[in-house]
Backbone bond lengths (Angstrom), bond angles and torsions (degrees), N, CA, C in turn:
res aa  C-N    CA-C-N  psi(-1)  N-CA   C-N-CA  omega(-1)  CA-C   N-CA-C  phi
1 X - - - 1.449 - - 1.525 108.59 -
2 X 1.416 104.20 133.52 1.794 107.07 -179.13 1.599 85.78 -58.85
3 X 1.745 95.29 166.75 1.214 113.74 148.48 1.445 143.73 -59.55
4 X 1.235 104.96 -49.12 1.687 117.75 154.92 1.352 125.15 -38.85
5 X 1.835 109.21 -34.02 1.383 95.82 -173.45 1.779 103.29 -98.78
6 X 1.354 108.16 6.93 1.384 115.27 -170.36 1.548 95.74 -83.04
7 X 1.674 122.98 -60.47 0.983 134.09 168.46 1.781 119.13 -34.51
8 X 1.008 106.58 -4.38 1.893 116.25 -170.25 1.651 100.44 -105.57
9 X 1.159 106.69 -28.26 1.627 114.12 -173.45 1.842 102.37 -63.35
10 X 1.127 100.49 146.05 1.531 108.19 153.70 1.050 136.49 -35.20
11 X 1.516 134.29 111.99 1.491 107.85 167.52 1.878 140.23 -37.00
12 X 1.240 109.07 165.63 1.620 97.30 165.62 1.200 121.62 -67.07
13 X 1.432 113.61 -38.23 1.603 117.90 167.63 1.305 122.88 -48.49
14 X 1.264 115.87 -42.78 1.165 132.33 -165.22 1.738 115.30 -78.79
15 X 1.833 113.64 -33.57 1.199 135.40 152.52 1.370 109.10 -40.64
16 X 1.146 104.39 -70.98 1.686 122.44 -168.13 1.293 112.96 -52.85
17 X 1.383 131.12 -28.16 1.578 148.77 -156.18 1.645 99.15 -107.60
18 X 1.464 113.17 -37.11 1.534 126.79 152.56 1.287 110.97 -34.54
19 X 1.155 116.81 -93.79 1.488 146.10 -154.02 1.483 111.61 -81.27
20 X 1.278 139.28 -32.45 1.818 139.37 153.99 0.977 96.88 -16.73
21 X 1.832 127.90 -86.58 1.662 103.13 -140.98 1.813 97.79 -111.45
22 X 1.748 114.64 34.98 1.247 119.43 160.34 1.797 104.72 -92.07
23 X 1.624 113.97 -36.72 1.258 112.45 -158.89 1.767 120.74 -59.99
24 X 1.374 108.61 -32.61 1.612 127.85 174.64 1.591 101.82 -24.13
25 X 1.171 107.05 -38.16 1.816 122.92 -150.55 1.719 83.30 -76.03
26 X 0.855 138.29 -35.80 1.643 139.28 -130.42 2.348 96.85 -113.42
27 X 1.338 100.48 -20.62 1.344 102.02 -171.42 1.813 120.25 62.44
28 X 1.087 109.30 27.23 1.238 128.65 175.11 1.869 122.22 -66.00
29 X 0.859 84.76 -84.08 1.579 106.06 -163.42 1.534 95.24 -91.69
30 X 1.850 104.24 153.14 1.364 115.90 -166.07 1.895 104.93 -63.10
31 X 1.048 121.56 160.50 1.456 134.79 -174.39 1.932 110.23 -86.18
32 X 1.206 114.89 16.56 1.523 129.25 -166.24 1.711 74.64 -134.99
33 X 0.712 151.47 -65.46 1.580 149.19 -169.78 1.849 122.54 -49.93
34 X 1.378 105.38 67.76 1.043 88.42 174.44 1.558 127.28 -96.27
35 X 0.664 122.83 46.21 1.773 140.51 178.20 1.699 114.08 -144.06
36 X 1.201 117.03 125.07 1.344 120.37 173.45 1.699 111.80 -73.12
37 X 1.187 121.45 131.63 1.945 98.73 175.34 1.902 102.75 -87.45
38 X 1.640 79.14 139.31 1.782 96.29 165.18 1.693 85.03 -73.65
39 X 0.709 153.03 -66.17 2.000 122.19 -136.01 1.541 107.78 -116.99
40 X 1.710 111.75 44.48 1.700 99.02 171.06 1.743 62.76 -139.79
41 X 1.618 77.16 157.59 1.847 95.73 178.87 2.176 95.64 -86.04
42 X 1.297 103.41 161.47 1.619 113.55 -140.88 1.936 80.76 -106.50
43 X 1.415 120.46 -4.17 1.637 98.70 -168.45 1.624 93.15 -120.46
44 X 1.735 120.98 -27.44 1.701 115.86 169.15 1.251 116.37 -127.24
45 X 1.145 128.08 31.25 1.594 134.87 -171.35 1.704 121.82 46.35
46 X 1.580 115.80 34.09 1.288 109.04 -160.09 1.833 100.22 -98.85
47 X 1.222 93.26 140.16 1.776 89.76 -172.27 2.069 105.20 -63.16
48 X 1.247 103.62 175.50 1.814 101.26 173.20 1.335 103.83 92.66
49 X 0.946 144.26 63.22 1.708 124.39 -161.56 2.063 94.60 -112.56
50 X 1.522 97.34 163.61 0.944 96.31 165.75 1.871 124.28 -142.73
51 X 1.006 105.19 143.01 1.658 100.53 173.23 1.527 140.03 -38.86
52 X 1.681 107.43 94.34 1.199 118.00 -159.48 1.336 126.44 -113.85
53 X 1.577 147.10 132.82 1.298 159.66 -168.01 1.498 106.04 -77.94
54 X 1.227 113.82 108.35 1.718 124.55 159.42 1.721 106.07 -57.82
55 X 1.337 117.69 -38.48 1.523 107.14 -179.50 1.955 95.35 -144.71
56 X 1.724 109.71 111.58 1.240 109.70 -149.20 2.040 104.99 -76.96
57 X 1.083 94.09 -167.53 1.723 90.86 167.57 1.070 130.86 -51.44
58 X 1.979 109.78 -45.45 1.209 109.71 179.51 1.589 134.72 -51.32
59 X 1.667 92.23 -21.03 1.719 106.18 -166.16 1.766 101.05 -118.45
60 X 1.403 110.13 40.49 1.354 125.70 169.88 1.703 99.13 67.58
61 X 1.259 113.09 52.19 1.680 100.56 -178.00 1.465 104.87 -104.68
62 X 1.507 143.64 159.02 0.990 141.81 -172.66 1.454 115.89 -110.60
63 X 1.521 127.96 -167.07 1.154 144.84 145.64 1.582 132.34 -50.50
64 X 0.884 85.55 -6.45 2.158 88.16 -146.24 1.383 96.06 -97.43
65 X 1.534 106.03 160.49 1.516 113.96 -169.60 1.457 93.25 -49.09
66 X 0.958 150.42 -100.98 1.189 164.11 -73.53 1.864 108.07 -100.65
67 X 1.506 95.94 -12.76 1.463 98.80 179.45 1.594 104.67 -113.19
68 X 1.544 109.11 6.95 1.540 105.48 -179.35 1.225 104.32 -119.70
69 X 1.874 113.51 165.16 1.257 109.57 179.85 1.487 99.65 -164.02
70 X 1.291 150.29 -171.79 1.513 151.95 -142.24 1.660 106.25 -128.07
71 X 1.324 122.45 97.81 1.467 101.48 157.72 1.668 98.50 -138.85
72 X 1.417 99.64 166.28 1.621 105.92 156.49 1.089 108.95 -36.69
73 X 2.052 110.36 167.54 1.204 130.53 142.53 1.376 118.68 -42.08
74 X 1.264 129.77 -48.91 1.600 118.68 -171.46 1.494 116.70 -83.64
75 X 1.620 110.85 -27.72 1.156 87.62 169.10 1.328 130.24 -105.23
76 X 1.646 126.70 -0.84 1.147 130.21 130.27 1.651 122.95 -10.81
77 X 1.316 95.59 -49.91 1.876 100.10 -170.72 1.360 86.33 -81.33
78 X 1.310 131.60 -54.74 1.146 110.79 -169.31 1.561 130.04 -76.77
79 X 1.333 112.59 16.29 1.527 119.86 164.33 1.802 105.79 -96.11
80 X 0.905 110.84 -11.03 1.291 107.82 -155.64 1.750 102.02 -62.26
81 X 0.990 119.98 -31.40 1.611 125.41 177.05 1.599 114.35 -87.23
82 X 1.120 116.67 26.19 1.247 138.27 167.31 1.904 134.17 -69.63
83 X 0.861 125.41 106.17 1.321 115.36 -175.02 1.943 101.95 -77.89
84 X 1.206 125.94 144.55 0.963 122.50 161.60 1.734 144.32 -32.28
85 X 1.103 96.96 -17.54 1.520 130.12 -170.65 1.336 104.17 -102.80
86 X 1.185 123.39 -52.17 1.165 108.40 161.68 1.636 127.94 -99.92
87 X 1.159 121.89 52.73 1.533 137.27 175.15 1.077 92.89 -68.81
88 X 1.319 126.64 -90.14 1.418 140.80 -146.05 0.944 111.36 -83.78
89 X 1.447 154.79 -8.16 1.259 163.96 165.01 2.157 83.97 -76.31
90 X 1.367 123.29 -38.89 1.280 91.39 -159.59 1.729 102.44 -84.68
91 X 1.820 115.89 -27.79 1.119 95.51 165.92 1.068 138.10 -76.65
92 X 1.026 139.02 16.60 1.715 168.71 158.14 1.463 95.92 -61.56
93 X 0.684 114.68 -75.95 1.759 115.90 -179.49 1.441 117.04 -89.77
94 X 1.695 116.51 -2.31 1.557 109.50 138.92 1.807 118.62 -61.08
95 X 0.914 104.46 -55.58 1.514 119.29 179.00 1.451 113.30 -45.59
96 X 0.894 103.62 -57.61 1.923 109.29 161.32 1.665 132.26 -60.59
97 X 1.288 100.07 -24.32 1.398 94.21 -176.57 1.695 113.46 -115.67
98 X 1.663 113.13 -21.55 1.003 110.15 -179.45 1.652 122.93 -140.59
99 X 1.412 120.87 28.40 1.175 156.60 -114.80 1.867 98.43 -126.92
100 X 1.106 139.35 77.05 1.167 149.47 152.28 1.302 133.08 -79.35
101 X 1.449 122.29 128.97 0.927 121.01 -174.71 1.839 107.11 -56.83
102 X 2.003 85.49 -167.80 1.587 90.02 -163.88 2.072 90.36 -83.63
103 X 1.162 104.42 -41.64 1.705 107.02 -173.22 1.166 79.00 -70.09
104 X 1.047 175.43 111.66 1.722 153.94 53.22 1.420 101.24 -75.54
105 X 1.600 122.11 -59.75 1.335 134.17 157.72 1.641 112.81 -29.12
106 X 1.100 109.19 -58.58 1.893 119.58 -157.35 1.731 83.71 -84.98
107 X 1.678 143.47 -20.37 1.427 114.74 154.82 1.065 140.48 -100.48
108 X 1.475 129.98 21.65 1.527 157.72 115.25 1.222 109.79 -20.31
109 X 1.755 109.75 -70.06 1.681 120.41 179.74 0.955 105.72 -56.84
110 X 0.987 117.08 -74.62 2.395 105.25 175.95 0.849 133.60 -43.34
111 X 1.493 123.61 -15.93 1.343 133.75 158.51 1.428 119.03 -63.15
112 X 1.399 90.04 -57.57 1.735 97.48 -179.95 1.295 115.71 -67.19
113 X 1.628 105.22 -11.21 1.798 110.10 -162.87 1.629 98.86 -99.47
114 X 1.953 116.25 13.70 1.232 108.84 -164.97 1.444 129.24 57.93
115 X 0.866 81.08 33.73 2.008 89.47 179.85 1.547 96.06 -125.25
116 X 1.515 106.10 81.19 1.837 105.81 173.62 1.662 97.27 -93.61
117 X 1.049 93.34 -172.11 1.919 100.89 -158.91 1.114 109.29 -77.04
118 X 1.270 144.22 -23.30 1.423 156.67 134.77 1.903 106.27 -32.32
119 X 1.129 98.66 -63.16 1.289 91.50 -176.51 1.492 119.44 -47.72
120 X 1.241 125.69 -68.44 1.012 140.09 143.50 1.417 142.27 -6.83
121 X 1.859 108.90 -50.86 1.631 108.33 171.81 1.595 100.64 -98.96
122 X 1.766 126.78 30.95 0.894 144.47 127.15 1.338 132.51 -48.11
123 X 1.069 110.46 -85.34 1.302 149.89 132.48 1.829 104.26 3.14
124 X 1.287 86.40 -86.63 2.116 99.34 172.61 1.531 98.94 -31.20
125 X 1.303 115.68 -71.85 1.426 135.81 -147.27 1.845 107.34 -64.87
126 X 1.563 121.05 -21.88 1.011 122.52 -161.93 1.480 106.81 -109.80
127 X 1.338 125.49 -28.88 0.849 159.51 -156.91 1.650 145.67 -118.26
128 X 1.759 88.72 -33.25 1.899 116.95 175.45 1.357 94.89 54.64
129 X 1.397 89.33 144.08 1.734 135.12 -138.77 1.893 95.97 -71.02
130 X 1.429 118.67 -43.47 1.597 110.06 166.91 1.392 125.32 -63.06
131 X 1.742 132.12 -40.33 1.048 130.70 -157.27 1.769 77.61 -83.28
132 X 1.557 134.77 -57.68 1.479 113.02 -167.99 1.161 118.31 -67.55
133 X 1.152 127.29 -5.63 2.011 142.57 -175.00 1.978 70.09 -72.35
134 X 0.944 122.03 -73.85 1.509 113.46 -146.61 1.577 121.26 -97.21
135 X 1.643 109.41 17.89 1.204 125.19 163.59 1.445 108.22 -90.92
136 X 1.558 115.79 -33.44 1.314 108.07 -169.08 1.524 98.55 -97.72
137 X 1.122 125.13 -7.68 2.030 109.32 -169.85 1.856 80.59 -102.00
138 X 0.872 138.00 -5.50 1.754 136.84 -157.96 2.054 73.35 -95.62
139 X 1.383 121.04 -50.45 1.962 111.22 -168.51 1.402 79.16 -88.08
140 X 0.998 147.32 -92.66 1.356 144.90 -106.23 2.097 86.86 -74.82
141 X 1.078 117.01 -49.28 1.366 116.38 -177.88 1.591 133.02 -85.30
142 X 1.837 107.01 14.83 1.117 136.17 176.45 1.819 111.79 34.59
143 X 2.014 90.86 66.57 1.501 109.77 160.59 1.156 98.69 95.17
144 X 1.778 150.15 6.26 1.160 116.28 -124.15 2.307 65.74 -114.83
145 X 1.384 90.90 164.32 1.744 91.60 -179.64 1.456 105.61 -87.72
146 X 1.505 96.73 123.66 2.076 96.35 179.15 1.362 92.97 -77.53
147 X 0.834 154.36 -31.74 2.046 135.77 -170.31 1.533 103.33 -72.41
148 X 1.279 122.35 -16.47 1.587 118.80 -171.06 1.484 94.45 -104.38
149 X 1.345 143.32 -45.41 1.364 120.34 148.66 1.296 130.60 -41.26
150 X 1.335 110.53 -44.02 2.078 110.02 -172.90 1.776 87.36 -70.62
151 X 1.214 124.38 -44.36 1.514 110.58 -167.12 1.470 103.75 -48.17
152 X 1.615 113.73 -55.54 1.416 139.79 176.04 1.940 105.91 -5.21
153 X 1.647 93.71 -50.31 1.088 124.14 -147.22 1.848 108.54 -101.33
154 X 1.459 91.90 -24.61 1.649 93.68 -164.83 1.353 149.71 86.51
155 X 1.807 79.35 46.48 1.772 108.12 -151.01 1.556 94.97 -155.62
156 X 1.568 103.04 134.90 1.170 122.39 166.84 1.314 112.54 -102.83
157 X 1.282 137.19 170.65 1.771 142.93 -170.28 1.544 93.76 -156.69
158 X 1.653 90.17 108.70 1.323 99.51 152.21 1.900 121.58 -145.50
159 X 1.125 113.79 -157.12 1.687 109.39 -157.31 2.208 91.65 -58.47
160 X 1.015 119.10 -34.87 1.320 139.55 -174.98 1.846 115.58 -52.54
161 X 1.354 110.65 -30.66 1.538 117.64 -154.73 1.369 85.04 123.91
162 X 1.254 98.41 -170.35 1.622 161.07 153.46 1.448 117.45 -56.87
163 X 1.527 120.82 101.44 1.392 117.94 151.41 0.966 136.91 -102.46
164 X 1.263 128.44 137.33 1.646 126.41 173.54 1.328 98.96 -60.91
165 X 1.676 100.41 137.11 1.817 103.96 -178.30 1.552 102.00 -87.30
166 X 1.417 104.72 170.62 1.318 109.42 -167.81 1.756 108.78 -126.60
């Protein structure tokens, strides 16, 4: 796809704000979930997602919210041989079979980011548990602000844990 016509597509936000209180219909997503996330892919919870066609160009599919939706690179490719009809039936049973949360994802990255658990309750201990909460998601999540995600979420971070905001 040119760029130009990529640039015409919907945002992810805008996907996500789509599809929330359409998805119920589909038996998908947990029943405490009322918000779809723009930035975890929607069939294995993998962060990075990108803007994807339920029924692609080739088979007359368009731009418009309604034919797009959020997954990774891999499983993007792997929808791509998808008939429309069976989209959602396959992330339905993506979600079930290979379906990780986002902290399952985010302790992979610390792994790979050298941040093993030692490192880390290092880290805690020298430092207290908020300022390293947001030294390591600031590398491992390249700058991105952890208090504007936990807000995202409905969570404050401080030396204590994690609070649910009020």
């Amino acid at each position: 796809m040119k760029k130009s016509e990529r640039n015409k597509m919907p945002s992810r936000a805008v996907i996500a704000e789509y599809w929330s209180p359409r998805i119920a219909e589909f038996g998908i997503f947990q029943i405490d979930q009322d918000e779809l996330p723009e930035k975890e892919c929607w069939a294995c919870g993998k962060p990075h997602v990108q803007r994807c066609h339920i029924n692609d160009h080739a088979h007359g599919g368009t731009n418009t919210v309604d034919n797009l939706v959020l997954l990774c690179p891999g499983c993007h490719a792997e929808s791509e041989s998808l008939s429309p009809a069976s989209f959602w039936p396959w992330i339905k049973n993506s979600r079930k079979s290979k379906w990780r949360s986002l902290w399952d994802h985010t302790a992979d990255k610390l792994i790979a980011a050298g941040y093993t658990p030692e490192v880390a309750m290092q880290m805690f201990n020298d430092q207290g548990f908020a300022t390293s909460v947001r030294v390591i998601a600031r590398d491992v999540y390249h700058g991105n602000d952890v208090d504007k995600m936990l807000e995202r979420r409905g969570l404050v971070l401080n030396d204590d844990g994690f609070e649910i905001k009020k």
